[in-house]
N, C-alpha and C positions, 0 to 999 in steps of 0.2 A: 745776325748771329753767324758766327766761323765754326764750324767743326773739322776738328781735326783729326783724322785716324792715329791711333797710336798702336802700335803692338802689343799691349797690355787690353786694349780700350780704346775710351776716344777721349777726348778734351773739346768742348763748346766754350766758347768764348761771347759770355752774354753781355757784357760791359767791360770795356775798357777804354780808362778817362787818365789825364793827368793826376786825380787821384785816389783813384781805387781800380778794383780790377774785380770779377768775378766769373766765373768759371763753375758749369758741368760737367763731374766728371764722371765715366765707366768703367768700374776697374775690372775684368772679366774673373772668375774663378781660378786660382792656381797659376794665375798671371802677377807683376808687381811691379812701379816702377823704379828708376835707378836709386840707389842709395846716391842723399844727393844734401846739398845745404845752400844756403845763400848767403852772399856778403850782407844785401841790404833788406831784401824781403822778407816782410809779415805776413804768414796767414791765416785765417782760422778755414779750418776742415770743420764742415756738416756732414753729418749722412743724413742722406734721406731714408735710402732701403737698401738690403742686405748688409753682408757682415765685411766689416773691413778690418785688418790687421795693423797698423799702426804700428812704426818702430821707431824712437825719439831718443836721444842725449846727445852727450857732450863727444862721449868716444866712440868710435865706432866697435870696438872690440864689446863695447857693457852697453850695447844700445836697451832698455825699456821695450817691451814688447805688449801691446794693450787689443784687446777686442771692443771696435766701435760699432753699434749698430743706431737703427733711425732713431735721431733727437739724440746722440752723443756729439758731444764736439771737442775741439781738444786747437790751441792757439801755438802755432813753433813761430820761436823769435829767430833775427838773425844771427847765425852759428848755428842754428840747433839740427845736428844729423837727421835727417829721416827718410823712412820709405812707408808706402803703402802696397798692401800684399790684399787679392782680393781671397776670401776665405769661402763667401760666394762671390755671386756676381752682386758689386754693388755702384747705387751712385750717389755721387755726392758734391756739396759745392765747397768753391774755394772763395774766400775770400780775403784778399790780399794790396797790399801797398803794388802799384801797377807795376813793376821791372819784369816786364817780358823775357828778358835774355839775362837777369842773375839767377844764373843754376853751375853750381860746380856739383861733378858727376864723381862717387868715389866709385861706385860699380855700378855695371849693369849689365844684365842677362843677354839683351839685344846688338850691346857692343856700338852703343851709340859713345859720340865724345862728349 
């Protein structure tokens, strides 16, 4: 397993094959990460525990704003805008089509590219 610190949290990387990927994530309280979309990745979000904030669509102006907590899940296809916002501190898994590096970033608080 790979853990990653993030500024938000962290990201564990518990499998990663040529076809799937899965991931632990920590979103910490009042932290969130980038508003962001992918050319080619699928994933679906689990929560395990606490509250997580969820923000989905097409534009980024009218993004959907949803409160996930454990045993909620919710699937973004490729195009689909999002970010998660933690409400507490929460975690949860990812699981996705493996592209490591399809992330295009439209913002982020950290000022990463």
């Amino acid at each position: 397993m790979t853990r990653i610190e993030k500024p938000w949290g962290a990201e564990e990387l518990l499998e990663v094959n040529e076809k799937y990927m899965v991931k632990r994530l920590t979103m910490l309280k009042d932290h969130r990460c980038s508003l962001q979309y992918h050319h080619r990745k699928r994933e679906t979000i689990y929560v395990l525990s606490g509250v997580l904030r969820i923000l989905s669509g097409t534009d980024p102006a009218k993004l959907e704003a949803r409160l996930y907590r454990a045993g909620d899940s919710i699937t973004l296809e490729p195009g689909v805008i999002h970010r998660m916002e933690g409400v507490e501190d929460a975690t949860y898994l990812e699981a996705s089509t493996p592209e490591l590096d399809d992330v295009v970033r439209l913002a982020d608080d950290y000022r990463r590219d």
